[in-house]
C-alpha positions in Angstrom: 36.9 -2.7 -5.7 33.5 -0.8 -4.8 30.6 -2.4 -6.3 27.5 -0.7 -7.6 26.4 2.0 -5.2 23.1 3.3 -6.7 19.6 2.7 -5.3 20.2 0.3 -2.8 18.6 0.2 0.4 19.5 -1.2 4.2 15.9 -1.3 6.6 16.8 -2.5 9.8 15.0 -2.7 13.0 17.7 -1.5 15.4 20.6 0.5 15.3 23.4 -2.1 15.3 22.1 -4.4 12.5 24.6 -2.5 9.9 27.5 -4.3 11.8 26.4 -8.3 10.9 26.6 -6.5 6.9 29.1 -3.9 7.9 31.2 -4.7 4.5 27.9 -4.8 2.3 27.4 -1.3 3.7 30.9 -0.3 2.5 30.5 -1.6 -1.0 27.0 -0.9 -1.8 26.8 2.5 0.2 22.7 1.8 0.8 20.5 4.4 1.7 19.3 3.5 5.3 16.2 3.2 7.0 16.4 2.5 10.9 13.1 1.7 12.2 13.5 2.1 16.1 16.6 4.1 18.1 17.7 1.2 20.0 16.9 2.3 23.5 15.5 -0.8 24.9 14.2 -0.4 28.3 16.3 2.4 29.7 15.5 4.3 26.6 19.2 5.0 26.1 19.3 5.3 22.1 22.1 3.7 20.4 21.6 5.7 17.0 24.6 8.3 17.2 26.9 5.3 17.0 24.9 3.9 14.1 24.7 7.5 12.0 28.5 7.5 13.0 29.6 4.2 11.3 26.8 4.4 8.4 28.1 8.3 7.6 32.2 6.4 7.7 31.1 4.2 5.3 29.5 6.8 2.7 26.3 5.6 3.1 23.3 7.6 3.2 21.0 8.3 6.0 17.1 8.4 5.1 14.8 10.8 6.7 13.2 7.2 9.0 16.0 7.0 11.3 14.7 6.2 14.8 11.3 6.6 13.9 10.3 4.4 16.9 11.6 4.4 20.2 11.9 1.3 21.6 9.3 1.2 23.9 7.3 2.4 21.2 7.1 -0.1 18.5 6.7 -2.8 21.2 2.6 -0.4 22.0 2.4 -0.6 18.2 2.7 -4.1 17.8 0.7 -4.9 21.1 -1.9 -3.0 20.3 -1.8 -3.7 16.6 -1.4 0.0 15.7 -2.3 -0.3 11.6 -2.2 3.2 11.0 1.1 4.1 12.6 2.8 1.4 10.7 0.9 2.1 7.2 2.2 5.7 8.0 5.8 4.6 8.8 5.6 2.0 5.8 4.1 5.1 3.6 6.9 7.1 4.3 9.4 4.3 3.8 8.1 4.0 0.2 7.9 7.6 -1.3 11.9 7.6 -0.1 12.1 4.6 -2.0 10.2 6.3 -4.7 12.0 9.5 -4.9 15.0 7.9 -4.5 14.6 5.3 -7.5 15.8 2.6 -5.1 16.1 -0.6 -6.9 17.6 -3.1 -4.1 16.7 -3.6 -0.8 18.1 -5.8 2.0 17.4 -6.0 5.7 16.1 -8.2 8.9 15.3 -11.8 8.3 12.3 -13.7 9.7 13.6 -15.3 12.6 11.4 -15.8 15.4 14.0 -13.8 18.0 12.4 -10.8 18.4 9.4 -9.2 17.3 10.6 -6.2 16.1 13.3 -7.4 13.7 10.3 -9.7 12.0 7.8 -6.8 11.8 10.8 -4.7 9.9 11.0 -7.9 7.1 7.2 -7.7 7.0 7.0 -4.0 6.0 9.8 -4.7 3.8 8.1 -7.2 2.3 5.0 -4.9 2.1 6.9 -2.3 -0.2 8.5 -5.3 -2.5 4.8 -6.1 -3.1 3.1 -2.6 -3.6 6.1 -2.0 -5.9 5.6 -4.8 -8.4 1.9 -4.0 -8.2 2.9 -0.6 -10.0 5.2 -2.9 -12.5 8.1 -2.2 -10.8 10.9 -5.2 -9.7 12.6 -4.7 -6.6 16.2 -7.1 -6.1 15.2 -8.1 -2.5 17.5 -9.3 0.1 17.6 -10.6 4.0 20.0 -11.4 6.2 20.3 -13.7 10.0 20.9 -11.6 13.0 20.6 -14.2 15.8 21.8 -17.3 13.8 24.7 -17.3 11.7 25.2 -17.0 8.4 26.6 -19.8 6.2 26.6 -20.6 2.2 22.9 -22.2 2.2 22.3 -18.4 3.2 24.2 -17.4 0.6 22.5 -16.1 -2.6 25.3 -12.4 -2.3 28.2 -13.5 -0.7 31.0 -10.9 0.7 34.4 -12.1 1.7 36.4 -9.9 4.1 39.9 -9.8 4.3 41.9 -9.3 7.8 41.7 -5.3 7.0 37.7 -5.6 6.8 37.5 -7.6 9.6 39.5 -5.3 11.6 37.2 -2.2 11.2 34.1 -4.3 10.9 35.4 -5.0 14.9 36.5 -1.8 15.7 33.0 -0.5 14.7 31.3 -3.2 17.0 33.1 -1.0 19.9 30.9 1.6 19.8 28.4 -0.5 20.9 28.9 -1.9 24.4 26.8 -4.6 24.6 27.4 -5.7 20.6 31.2 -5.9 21.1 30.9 -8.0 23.7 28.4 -10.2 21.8 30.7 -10.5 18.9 33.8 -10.9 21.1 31.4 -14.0 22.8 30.8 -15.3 19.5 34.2 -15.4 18.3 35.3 -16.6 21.3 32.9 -19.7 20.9 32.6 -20.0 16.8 36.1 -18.6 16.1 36.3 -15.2 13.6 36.0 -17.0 10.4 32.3 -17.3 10.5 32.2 -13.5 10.5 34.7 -13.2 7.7 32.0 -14.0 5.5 28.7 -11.8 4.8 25.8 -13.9 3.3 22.6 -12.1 1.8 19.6 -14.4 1.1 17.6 -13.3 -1.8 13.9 -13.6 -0.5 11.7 -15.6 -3.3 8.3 -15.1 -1.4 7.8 -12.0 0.4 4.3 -13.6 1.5 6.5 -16.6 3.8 5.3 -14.8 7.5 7.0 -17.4 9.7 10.5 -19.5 9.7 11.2 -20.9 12.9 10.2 -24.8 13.6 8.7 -24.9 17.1 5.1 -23.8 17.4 6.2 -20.7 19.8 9.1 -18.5 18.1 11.9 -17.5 20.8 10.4 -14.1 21.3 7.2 -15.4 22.6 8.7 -18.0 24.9 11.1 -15.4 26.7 8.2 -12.3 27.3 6.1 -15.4 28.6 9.0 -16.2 31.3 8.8 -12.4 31.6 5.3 -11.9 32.4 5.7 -15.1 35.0 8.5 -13.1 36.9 6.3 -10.2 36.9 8.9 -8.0 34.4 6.4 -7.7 32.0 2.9 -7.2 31.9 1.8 -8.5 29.0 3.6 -11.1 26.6 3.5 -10.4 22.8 2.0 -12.9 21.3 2.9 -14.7 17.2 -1.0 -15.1 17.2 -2.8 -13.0 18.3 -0.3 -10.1 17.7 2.3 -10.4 15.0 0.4 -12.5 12.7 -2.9 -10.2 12.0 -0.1 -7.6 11.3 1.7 -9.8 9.4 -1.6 -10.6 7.2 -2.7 -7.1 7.0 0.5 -6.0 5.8 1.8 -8.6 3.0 -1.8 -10.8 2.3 -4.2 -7.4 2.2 -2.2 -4.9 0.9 -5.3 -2.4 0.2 -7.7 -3.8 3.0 -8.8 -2.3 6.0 -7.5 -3.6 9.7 -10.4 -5.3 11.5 
């Protein structure tokens, strides 16, 4: 049985990240915000295959699909580019606005890369200018790099064999994500993905979740920059974290 399709929302960093809520996207039939195209280094974009299983699904594509290349987002946040994301978040909320979009789930806070945090932020950012105007947004996140279990679990999705069958056929499309999954239920067995788990976020202002004083992101551009792959390493501190602030602590400030 479909659920409730009106006004909700999917913002995701990448295309890919409808897969680990592919039946959520079938149900709810979100409207969908991609903030990069995926390309990575080789500047190959993956969004065809995601605008191919969204439009399967009947969900609806926003006009902020790609709006980054990869490469891209990656200057922003290095050289803390305020106004390009205040445009992108700008954009992001008259959508929501015209669109009367009362839900909203994406990214989770995570630590594994920086992008996929900085799409939760500006999330988070909208969820907050919102209720300033008196208005309640349901707001939801989701684990990419971990998985998923019922402590994560405030909307819970069971699939049967028949969802889990095209949830994998979907992965397909997607080279290097099929053979993730395939890795994953190689090691975890399928039942783990048999199960979607939302998280209902309580405090949009919460900037960090990961335990160690370095989140995983940092750690690997460091090793990057030490092989000479990279040139410089983006940094919690002195790069996601002012962003962080500006967006979600000072929503009406001005970047210093």
């Amino acid at each position: 049985m479909e659920q409730s399709t009106k006004n909700v929302a999917l913002v995701i960093a990448h295309p890919g990240h409808e897969l680990r809520v592919f039946r959520f996207v079938e149900l709810y039939k979100p409207r969908v915000y991609v903030l990069t195209d995926g390309g990575g280094a080789a500047g190959k974009s993956r969004l065809h295959n995601t605008k191919a299983i969204l439009e399967k699904c009947g969900a609806t594509l926003s006009p902020v699909m790609g709006y980054y290349t990869d490469k891209e987002i990656y200057r922003v946040i290095l050289e803390k580019d305020y106004a390009s994301l205040l445009n992108l978040g700008k954009k992001i909320l008259q959508d929501f606005e015209a669109n009367n979009i009362q839900m909203v789930a994406g990214d989770a806070i995570e630590g594994y890369n920086p992008s996929h945090d900085l799409c939760r932020y500006l999330i988070n950012r909208i969820v907050l200018l919102k209720e300033k105007e008196g208005v309640k947004l349901s707001n939801f996140d989701f684990l990419l790099d971990g998985l998923m279990d019922k402590s994560n679990g405030d909307l819970t999705i069971q699939l049967d064999d028949l969802d889990f069958e095209r949830k994998r056929k979907a992965a397909e499309g997607y080279a290097e994500l099929a053979f993730e999954l395939e890795s994953a239920i190689r090691r975890y067995g399928a039942q783990p993905f048999m199960t979607e788990y939302l998280r209902k976020v309580e405090d949009p202002y919460v900037l960090t979740s990961w335990e160690n004083s370095v989140p995983f992101y940092e750690q690997y551009a460091m090793e990057k920059v030490k092989k000479g792959v990279y040139g410089k390493a983006i940094s919690f501190h002195e790069h996601l974290l002012p962003m962080a602030q500006y967006l979600i602590t000072d929503l009406y400030g001005v970047p210093t």
